[in-house]
N, C-alpha and C positions, 0 to 999 in steps of 0.2 A: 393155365396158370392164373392167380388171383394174385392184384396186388393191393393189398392193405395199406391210406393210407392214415395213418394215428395221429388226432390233435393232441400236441403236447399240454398246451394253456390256452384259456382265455380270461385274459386280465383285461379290465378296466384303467387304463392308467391315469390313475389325479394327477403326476407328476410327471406323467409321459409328452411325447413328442405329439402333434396333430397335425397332418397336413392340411392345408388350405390351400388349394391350388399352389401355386407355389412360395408360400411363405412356410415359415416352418415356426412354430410358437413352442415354446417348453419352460421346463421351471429352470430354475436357476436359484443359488441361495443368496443369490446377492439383494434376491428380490425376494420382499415377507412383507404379510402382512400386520407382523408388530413395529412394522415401519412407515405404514399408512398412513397419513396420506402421501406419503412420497411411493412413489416419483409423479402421481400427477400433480403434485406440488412443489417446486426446488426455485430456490433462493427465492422463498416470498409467494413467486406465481405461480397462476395456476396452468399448467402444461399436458392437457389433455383436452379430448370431446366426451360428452355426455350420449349414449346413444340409447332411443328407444323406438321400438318397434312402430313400422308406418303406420299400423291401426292399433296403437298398444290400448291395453284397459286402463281406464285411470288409476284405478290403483300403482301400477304400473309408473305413472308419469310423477303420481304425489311420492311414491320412493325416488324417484330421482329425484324431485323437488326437495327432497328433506337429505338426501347426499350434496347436493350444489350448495344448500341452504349453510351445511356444516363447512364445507370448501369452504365457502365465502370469510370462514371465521378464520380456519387455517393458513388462507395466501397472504400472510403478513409478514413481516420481515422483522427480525429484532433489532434495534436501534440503541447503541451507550451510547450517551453523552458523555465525556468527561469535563467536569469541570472544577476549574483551579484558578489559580492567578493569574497560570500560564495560559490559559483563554479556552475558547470552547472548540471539538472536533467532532464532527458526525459525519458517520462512518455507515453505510449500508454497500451492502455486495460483501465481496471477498479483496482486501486491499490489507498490505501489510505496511504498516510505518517503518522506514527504517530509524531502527532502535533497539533498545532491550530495556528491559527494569534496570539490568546493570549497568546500562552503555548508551549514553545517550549521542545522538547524532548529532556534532553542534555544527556552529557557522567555521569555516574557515577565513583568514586572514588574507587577503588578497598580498603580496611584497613581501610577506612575513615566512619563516616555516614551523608558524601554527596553521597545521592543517587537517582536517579529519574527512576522510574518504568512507564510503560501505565498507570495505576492506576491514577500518579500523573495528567498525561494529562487529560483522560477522565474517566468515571466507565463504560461507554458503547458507542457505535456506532450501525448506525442504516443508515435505506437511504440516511439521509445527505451525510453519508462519503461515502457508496457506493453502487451508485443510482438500482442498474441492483441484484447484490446477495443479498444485505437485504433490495429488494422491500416490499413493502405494495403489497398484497395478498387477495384474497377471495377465500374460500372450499364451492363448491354448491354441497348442497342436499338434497333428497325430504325433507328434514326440514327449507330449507331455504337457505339463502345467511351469510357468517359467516365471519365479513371480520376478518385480521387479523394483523400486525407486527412482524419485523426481527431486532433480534438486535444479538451483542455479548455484554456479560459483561466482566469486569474485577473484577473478584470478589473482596475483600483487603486479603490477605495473607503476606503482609508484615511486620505487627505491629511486634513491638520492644518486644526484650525478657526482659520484666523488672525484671526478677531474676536474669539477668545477665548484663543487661545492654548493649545486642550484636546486634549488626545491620546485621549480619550475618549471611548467605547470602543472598542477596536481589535478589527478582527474578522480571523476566519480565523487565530485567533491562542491557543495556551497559555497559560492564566496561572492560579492561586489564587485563586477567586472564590467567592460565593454565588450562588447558580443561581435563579432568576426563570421559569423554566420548569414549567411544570405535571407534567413526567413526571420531574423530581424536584425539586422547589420547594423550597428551604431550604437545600436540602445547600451541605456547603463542601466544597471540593475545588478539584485540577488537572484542568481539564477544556480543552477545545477547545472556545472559542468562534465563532459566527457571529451578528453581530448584527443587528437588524430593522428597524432604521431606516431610512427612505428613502435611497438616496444608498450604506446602507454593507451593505447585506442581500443581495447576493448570494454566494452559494457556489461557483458553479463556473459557465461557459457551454461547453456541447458545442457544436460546428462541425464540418458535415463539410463540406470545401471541394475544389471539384470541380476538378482544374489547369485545362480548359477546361471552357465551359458546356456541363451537360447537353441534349440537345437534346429536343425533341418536334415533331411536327406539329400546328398549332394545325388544327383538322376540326368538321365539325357531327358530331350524330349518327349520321350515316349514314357517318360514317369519309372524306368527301368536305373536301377541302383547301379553309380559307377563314381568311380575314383575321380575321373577326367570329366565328371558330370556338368552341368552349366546351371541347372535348374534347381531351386531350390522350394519345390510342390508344396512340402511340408507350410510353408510361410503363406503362399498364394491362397486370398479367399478368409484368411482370417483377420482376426481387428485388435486394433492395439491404441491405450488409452495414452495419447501425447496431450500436457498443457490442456489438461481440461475436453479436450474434442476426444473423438473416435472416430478412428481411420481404419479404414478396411487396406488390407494389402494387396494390391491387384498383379505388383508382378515381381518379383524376386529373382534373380540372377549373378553370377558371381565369375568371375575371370581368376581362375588359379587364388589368388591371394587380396584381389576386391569384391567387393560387392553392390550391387546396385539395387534398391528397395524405393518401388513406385506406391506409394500412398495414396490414396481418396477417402475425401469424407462429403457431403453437401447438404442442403436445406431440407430437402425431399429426395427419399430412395424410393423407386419402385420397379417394378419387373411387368414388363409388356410381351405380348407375343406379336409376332408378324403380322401388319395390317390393325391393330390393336392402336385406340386415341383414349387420352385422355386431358386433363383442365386441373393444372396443378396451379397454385398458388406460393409463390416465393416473396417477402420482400412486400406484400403487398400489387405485386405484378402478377396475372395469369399468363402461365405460359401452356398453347393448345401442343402437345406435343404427340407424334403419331410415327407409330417404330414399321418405316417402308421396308426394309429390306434385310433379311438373317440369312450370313452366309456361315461358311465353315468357320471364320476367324472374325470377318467382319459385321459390323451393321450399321445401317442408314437412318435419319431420323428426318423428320420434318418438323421445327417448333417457331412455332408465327407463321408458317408460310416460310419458312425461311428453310431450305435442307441441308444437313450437313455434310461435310465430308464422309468415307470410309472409315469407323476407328475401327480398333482392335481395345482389347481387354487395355487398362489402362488409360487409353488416351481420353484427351478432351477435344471439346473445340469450343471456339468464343464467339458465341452469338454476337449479332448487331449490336445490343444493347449494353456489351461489353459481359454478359455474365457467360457464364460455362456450365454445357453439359456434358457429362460423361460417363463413358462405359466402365463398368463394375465387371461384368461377367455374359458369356454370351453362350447359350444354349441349345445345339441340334441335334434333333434326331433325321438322322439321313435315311430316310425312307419315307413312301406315300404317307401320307399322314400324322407323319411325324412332329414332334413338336420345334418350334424356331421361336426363342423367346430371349429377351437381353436384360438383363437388368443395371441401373443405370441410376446418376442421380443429376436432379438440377440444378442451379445455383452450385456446381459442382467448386468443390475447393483440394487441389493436387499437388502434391509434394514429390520429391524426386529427393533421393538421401545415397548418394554415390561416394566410395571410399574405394581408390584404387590399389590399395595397401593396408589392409587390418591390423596389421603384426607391425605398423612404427609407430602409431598412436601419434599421427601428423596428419593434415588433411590435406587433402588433392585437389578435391572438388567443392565448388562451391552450393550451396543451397539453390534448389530450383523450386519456385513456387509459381505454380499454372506455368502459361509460356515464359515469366520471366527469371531471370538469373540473378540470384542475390546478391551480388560480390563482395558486399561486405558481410557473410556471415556462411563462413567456412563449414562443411561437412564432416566429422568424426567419427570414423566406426571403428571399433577394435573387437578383434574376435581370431579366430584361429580355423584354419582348412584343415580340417584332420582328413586330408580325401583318404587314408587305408585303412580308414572306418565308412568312408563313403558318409561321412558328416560335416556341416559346414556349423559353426558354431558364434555363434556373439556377443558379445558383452555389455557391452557397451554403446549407446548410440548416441552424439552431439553435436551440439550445434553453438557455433561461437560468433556471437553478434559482437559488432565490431562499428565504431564511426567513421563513415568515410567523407565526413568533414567533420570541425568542432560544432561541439553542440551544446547547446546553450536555453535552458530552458526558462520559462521564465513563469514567478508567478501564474499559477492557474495552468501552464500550457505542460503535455504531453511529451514523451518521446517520439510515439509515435507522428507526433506533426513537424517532427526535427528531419526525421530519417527520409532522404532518397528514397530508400526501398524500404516502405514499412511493411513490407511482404515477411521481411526479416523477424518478427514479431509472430508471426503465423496469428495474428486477430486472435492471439491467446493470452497477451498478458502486456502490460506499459509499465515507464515507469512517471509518474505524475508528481509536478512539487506546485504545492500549495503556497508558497512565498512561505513567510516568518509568521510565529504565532502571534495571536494576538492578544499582548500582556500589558498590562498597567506601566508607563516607564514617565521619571520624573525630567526635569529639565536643567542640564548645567548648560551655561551658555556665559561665553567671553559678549558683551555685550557694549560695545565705543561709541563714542560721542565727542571726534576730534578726540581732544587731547586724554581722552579718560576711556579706560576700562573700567568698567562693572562687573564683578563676578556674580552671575546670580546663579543661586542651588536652593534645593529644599534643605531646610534643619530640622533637628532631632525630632520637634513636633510635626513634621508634614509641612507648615509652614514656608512659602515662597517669602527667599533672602534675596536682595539687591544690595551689593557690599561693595562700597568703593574700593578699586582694587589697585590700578598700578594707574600714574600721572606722567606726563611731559611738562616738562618748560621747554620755550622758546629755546634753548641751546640743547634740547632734544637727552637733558639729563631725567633719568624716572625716579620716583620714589613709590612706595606703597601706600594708598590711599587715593586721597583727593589732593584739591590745591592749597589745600589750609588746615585737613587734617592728614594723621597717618590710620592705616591702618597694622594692628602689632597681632603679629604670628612670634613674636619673639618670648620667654617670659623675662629676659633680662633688658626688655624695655620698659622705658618708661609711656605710662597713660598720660596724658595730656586730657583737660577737660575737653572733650568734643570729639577725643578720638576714639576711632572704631579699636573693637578686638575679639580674637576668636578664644572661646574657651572650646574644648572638646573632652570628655569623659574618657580619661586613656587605662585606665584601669581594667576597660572592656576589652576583650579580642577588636583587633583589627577589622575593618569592617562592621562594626559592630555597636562602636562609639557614636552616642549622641552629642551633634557638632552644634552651637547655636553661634551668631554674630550678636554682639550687645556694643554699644555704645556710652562711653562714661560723659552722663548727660549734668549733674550737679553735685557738691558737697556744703554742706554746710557747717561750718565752724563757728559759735559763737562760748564765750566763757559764761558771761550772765544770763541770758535769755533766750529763748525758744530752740528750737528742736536739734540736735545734732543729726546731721542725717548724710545719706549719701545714697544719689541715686543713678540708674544704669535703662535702658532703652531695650527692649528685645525685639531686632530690625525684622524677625521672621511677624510676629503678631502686633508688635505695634505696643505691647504692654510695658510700663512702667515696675521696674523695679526698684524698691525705694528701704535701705535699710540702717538701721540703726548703728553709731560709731558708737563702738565699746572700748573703753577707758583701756587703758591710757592712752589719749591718740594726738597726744602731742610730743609723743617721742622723735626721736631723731632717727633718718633715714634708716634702710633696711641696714640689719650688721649691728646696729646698735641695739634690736630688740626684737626677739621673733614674736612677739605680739602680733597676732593681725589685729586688723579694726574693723574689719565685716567681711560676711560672707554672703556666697552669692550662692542659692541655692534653684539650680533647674535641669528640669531630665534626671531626676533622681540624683544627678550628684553637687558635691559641695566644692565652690572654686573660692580658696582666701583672697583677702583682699589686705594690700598693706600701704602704710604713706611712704611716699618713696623721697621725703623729706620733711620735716617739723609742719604737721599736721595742726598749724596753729593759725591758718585763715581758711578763707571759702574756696572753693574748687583745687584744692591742693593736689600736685601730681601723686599718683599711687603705681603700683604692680601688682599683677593680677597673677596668683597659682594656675594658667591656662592651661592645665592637664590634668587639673583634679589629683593631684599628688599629695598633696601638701606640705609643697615647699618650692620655694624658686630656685632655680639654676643658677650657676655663678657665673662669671664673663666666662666672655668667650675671645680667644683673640683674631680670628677671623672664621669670618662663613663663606667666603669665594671659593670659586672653583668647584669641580664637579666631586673633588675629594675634601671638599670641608667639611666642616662639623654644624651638621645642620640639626642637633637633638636639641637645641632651646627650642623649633621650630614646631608649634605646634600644627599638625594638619586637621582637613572639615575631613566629617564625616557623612554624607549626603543619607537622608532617610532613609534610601535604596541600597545605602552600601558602599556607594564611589567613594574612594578617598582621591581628597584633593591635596598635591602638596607641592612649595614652592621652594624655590631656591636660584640662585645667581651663577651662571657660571664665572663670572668676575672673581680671576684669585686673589685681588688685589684688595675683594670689598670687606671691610672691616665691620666690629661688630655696631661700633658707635654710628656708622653713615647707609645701615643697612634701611632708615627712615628716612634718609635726608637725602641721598645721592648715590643712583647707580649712573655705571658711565653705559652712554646709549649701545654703544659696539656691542655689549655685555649682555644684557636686558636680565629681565624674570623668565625663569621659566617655570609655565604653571604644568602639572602632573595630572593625568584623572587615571585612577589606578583601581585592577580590583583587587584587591588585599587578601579575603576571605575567600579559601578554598572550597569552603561550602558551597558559595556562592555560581559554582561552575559544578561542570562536569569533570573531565581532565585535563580540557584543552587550555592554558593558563592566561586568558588575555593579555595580552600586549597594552601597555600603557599608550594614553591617548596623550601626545606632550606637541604643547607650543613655546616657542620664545617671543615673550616681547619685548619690542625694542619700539624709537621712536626715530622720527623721518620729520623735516621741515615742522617742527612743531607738534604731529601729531602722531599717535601708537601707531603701532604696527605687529602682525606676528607672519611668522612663519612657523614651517611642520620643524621640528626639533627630532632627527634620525637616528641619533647617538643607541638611543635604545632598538626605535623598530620604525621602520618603514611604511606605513600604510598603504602606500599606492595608491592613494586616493585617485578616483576614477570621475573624469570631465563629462561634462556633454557634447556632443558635435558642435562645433562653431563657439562655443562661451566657456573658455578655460576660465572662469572665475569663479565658476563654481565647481566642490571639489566633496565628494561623498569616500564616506568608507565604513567598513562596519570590524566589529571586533567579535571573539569566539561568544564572546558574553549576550551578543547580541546589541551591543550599543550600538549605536548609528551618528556618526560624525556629518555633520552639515556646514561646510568652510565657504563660506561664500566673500570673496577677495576683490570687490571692487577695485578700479585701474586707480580712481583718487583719493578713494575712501579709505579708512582704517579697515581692515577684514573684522567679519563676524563669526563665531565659533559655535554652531549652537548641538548640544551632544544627547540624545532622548535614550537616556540612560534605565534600563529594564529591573524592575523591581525583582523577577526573578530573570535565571537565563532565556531570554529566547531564542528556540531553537526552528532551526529551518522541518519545513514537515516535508518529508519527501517518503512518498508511497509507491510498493509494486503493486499492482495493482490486475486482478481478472476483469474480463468483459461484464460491465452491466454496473461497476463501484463506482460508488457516489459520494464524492468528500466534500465538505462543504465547515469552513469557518465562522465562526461567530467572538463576539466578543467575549472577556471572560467576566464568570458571576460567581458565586459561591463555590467553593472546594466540593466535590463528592461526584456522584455517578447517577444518571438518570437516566434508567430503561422505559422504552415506548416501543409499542408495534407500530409499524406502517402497515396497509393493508393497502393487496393492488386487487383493482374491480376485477372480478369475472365478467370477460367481455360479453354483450351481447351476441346472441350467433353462438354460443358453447352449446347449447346442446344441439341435437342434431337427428330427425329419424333414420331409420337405418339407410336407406335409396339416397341422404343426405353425404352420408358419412363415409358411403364409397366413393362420389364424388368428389370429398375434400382427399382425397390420397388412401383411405381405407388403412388397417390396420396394419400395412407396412410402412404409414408415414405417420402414425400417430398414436400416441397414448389414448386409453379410453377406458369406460366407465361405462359398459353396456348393462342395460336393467333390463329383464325380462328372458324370457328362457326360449329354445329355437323355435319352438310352436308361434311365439309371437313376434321373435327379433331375428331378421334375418342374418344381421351381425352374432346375434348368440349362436345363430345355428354353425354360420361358419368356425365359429371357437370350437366346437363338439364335431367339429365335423362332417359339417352337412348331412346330417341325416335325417329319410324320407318321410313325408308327412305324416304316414301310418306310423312311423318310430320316436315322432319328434319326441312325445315324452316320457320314453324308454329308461332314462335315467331319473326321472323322478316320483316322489311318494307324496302324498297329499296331508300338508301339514311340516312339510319341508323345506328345505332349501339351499342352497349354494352359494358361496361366496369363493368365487377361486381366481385366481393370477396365472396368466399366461403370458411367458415373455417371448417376441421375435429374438430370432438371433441379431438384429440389428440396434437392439438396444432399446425397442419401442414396446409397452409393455400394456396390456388390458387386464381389466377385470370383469370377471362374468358375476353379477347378483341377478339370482332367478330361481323361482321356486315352482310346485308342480302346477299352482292356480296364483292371481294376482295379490291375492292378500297374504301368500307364504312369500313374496316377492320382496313387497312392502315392508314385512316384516324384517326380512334379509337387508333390505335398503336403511329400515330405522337403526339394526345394529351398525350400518357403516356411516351412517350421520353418526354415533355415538359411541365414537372407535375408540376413545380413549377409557370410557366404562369398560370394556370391552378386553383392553391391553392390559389396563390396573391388572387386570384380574389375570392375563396370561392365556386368555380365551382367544382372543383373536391373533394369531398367530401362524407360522409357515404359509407355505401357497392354499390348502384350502380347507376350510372347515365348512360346518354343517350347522343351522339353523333350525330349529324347532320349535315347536310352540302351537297357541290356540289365537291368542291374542297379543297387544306390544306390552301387556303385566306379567305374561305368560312367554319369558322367550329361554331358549335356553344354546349354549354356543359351545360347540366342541371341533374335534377334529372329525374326519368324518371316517365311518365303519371300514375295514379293508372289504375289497368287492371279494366274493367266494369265487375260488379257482370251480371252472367249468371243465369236466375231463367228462368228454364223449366216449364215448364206445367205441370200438371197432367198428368199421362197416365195410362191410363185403363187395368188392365190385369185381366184374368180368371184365377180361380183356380187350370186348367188343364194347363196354360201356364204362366209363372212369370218372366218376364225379371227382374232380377239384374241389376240398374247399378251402380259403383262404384265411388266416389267424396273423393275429399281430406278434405270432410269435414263430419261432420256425418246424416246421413239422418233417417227419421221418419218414421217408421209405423203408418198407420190410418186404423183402420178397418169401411168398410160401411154395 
């Protein structure tokens, strides 16, 4: 009998699998080379080694030289600026603002219920906001491809207590508070609250949610398909992209209607065999590690001198130095000579994700990271046991971070420095607040001196006003003004020579009106001789207004003649001026149009009280926008004694309001109001609550001084001395400022500045290529070799023993079996762990080179659509002379038949599968 046996194929595979002892390299689409330089490039740096052969030719070394050369341009990072009024932000990493173009994130009111939470901005985030941590994903395995999504929610937890009718406290939310927190207890400040109460203490819930259920076979131990199965094979051994990392799945199990999913991921993977050392590097720490002992299930390590416990697939242990290693997978061949090899990683980082009910969409279990137990951030699996398919199926997988105290962030500080267990976070993402931006803001401030307030504000021109504002006498009665003048918000007052008054342009939108304070400083009346004139003071600049009385201006009071006798013209508009009786000597009393109307109001017959008629009343309009407006709650005060005598019990009350819708987002500020009143002679105020409450917030030990902030961003500063009148002073923002609060991945860098010019300025950062990147090949196994690291191998296996292992190790007589002279190679090869190389090497050093100058000049290259998938082909004489394609398909090899005896049977081996025929 002869048996025949037939090579089916022999393919060269460019795209194929390659063994390497036991790493396993292959293409992958996720990996091209019209993506180049990534991934030995991401976010900016550079993430890979250089490697060339320990006696490479120079030519050889000057192509890497001119790939590192080109690196060095590409590891930079893109950088906006934005700048505005609202001040400057720069931004590098991956960090999302909470915000939107539509929806901006303001301050909240501490007492008040203006409030704005994340919630209000968005219910969830996903790739949009941040493209790299909550990517779109796919879990392969033997059941398939499962793609999936990353999002965070915000759950709602802030609904109003309607038994109580309390808006208190709102979490997930900006506001001026005192902090209750142990990691800064006392402090007052704008911080970023999350609060701890049942109901309202969650922070954020992660979901990755799978578009169809991930599948497994439910199996006994023996890998054998059963209903009542416990194992779920299918999931063991593969990797799944969480918050930015990749986690290998080491062990999958499920109890009827739970399941339980062990995760690893770490700094360095590699795979040893029995009695096998190596000098890993983590952190900047070497760790000597050397794998004593492969059992059936177990294995033993030795790292520092230090030996571990027994693990099994799964476990960790926690070195001396507090970090951990751990087993990945454990490998025997049970017989002489067999192989005992574990793979494993260091600086190991382990998850534990247990749900003992899939089917309520409620969690059991808490988070387990390394040895410790998360308690504040609950487990969620939902999925369905179809065991009469013998499938365990899932959906869904989450995680819900939660405060187990309030947490109170502050300027510049983290969540994760708040959190007990910031294990909770998995070192995958924060949420970080910056304080308040930094915007232009101008200064209203109640400003006392005994007996006297001053109002000082900016006017229409920018201008700093100091306005006599409200007086005592000794029987603690006020007036408006000073002691000898008034000041008139009224128009159906009368001007006194010396007295202040406000005009304001009201023809404009609210908010919008230019306010100035002027002072009626002289008139001049003569019939024979020299000038008629009449002149006014402008208290913001100090200028002289001085203008001409037009005839007839010796008429009889207003009523008798709507004649004015001058006008006053500033900030664009026109305010009359009239005598406000026979205009027939010098400094004669007048009334002033203070609204830019043109015309005066008629009496009035009271202004008290909180329902009176306050429209004679003209209000400032501060540069920035505040409107300032006053009024008595005295029902009793009449229009005639509104300059001469308010009763002290009563007082003014002054208003700082923001009028203009524009001027905010949606959150509607809360008016800033004080009453003043007087005590033994001298002013006094207090907070006026009628409208809104600010809850102005103390320091420890000195209630006398009292901060609070409004949605607009104002910032109230009350400082209440025990003898003194209080001081009111309010740094009122030009535009809104808004508190900055970012999520934020590992490695973003926020940083404030002042604000300059409106527009957007892009800049690269570039990060150095460290010394020590490249590496000869005897270097580069050393640093963890191709199962711990990105690389960028030059030169082909004849001269690199890292190329050779890419190709496969093959024998010196073949090393270069695969190449043509005048050629060359540029291809990618990826571990299944995520670590990815590229082979450039040609059949002699100057086809190398050449191959090396197209990958310095990768973007010539791309334009064109040349450099592209895992590997193309190089050509050429010289670098004038190159030319870039894909490369040829290799010719199918089909041998013969060949004849063997029964007594003699040559085997021979193919990468492909071959047939028995018997004749």
């Amino acid at each position: 009998m002869k048996l025949i046996k037939t090579v089916k194929k022999i393919m060269a595979l460019s795209t194929g699998a390659v063994m390497m002892g036991a790493t396993v390299l292959s293409a992958s689409a996720a990996t091209d080379l019209a993506n180049y330089p990534a991934p030995f490039v991401a976010d900016g740096k550079f993430d890979a080694l250089i490697v060339v052969g320990d006696n490479a030719a120079a030519a050889d070394t000057l192509g890497a030289v001119d790939i590192a050369t080109s690196l060095q341009f590409a590891a930079r990072v893109k950088k906006t600026v934005q700048s505005s009024a609202s001040g400057t932000v720069s931004v590098s990493g991956e960090a999302w603002r909470v915000g939107t173009s539509a929806k901006k994130f303001e301050m909240s009111e501490k007492g008040t219920s203006v409030n704005e939470t994340i919630r209000d901005i968005t219910t969830f985030i996903t790739d949009d906001e941040l493209p790299t941590l909550l990517a779109d994903g796919t879990h392969r395995n033997s059941k398939g491809d499962f793609d999936y999504h990353q999002y965070l929610y915000f759950d709602n937890v802030n609904s109003k207590n309607t038994a109580t009718t309390s808006y208190k406290p709102v979490s997930r939310t900006v506001a001026y508070d005192k902090s209750t927190n142990d990691a800064n207890k006392n402090e007052i400040g704008d911080f970023f609250f999350v609060d701890s109460a049942n109901g309202r203490k969650q922070i954020a819930r992660y979901a990755l949610e799978f578009t169809t259920s991930a599948e497994a076979d439910l199996t006994d131990s023996a890998g054998t398909l059963s209903s009542a199965g416990t194992y779920l094979w299918s999931f063991e051994d593969k990797t799944i992209d969480i918050l930015g990392k990749t986690w290998s799945i080491v062990k999958a199990r499920t109890s009827t209607t739970g399941v339980k999913l062990t995760l690893m991921g770490g700094a360095v993977q590699d795979t040893l065999d029995q009695d096998q050392s190596k000098t890993y590097t983590v952190g900047g720490k070497d760790y000597d590690v050397s794998l004593d002992f492969v059992g059936s299930t177990t294995a033993k390590f030795t790292v520092n001198g230090e030996l571990t416990d027994s693990m099994q697939e799964g476990d960790t242990y926690t070195l001396a130095d507090k970090s951990l290693i751990g087993v990945k997978d454990i490998s025997v061949q049970d017989f002489s000579g067999g192989v005992r090899k574990t793979e494993f990683y260091v600086g190991a980082n382990k998850i534990e994700l247990e749900d003992t009910d899939i089917t309520d969409g409620i969690s059991s279990n808490s988070l387990k990271v390394g040895t410790t137990t998360v308690d504040e951030t609950s487990v969620i699996i939902t999925g369905t046991n179809d065991s009469a398919n013998s499938l365990y199926k899932i959906d869904t997988i989450q995680l819900n971070v939660t405060a187990d105290d309030k947490i109170y962030i502050g300027a510049g500080g983290k969540l994760s420095e708040q959190l007990e267990e910031p294990q909770a976070l998995l070192d995958a993402w924060d949420i970080e607040y910056q304080g308040m931006e930094n915007v232009p803001v101008e200064t209203i401030k109640l400003n006392p001196s005994s007996d006297q307030y001053y109002l000082e504000f900016t006017d229409g021109n920018g201008d700093a006003v100091s306005l006599p504002f409200v007086w005592t006498d000794s029987s603690n009665n006020l007036k408006l003004g000073d002691d000898s003048q008034d000041t008139i918000w009224d128009e159906n007052q009368t001007i006194n020579k010396d007295d202040y008054f406000i005009v304001s342009d009201e023809s404009q939108n609210p908010g919008a009106r230019a306010s100035y304070a002027l002072q009626y400083s002289k008139a001049t009346r003569n019939d024979t001789t020299g000038s008629k004139t009449i002149k006014f003071e402008n208290l913001g600049d100090g200028s002289v207004i001085e203008k001409s009385l037009t005839a007839p201006y010796s008429q009889d009071k207003i009523g008798g003649s709507t004649s004015n006798i001058a006008t006053i013209t500033i900030g664009g508009a026109t305010f009359k001026v009239w005598a406000a009786g026979a205009a027939d000597s010098n400094d004669f009393n007048i009334q002033v149009d203070l609204d830019a109307d043109g015309t005066l109001l008629g009496s009035q017959g009271s202004l008290g009280g909180d329902g009176g008629d306050f429209s004679n009343l003209v209000n400032i309009t501060t540069k920035a926008g505040a409107q300032i407006a006053i009024w008595s709650p005295d029902p009793s005060l009449a229009n005639a004694t509104w300059n001469t005598s308010i009763q002290p019990n009563s007082g003014v009350v002054v208003s700082v309001q923001t009028v203009d819708a524009d001027d905010y987002d949606n959150k509607v500020p809360s008016a800033i109001e004080f009453n003043i009143t007087a005590a033994t002679g001298e002013v006094r105020i207090a907070e006026r609550t009628d409208v809104a409450d600010h809850e102005y917030k103390s320091p420890v030990g000195d209630s006398t001084l009292k901060y609070a902030y409004t949605t607009l961003g104002a910032f109230v500063d009350w400082q209440n001395p025990t003898n003194d009148p209080p001081t009111v002073t309010i740094d009122y923002p030009s535009v809104q400022r808004l508190p900055l609060v970012y999520i934020s991945a590992p490695g973003a860098e926020i940083s404030t500045g002042e604000a300059t010019e409106g527009g957007s300025i892009v800049y690269y950062e570039t990060s150095p290529i460290a010394v020590g990147t490249a590496k000869l090949a005897q270097e580069f196994d050393s640093a963890g070799g191709l199962a711990s690291n990105n690389a960028i191998v030059v030169g082909g296996p004849c001269a690199n023993a890292i190329a050779s292992e890419l190709m496969g190790n093959p024998s010196a007589d073949n090393c270069a079996q695969d190449f043509t002279t005048g050629k060359a190679m540029i291809k990618l090869y990826e571990n299944a762990n995520g670590k990815v190389a590229m082979l450039v090497a040609g059949m002699d050093a100057s086809d190398t080179r050449r191959a090396a100058r197209v990958v310095a000049n990768y973007e010539q290259w791309q334009d064109t659509e040349k450099l592209s998938g895992m590997e193309v082909e190089v050509t050429g004489t010289s670098f004038s002379d190159i030319s870039v394609a894909a490369p040829a398909p290799k010719p199918v090899v089909v041998e013969e038949p060949e004849e063997t005896t029964e007594e003699e049977t040559t085997e021979e081996t193919t990468e492909e599968t071959t047939e028995e025929t018997t004749e």
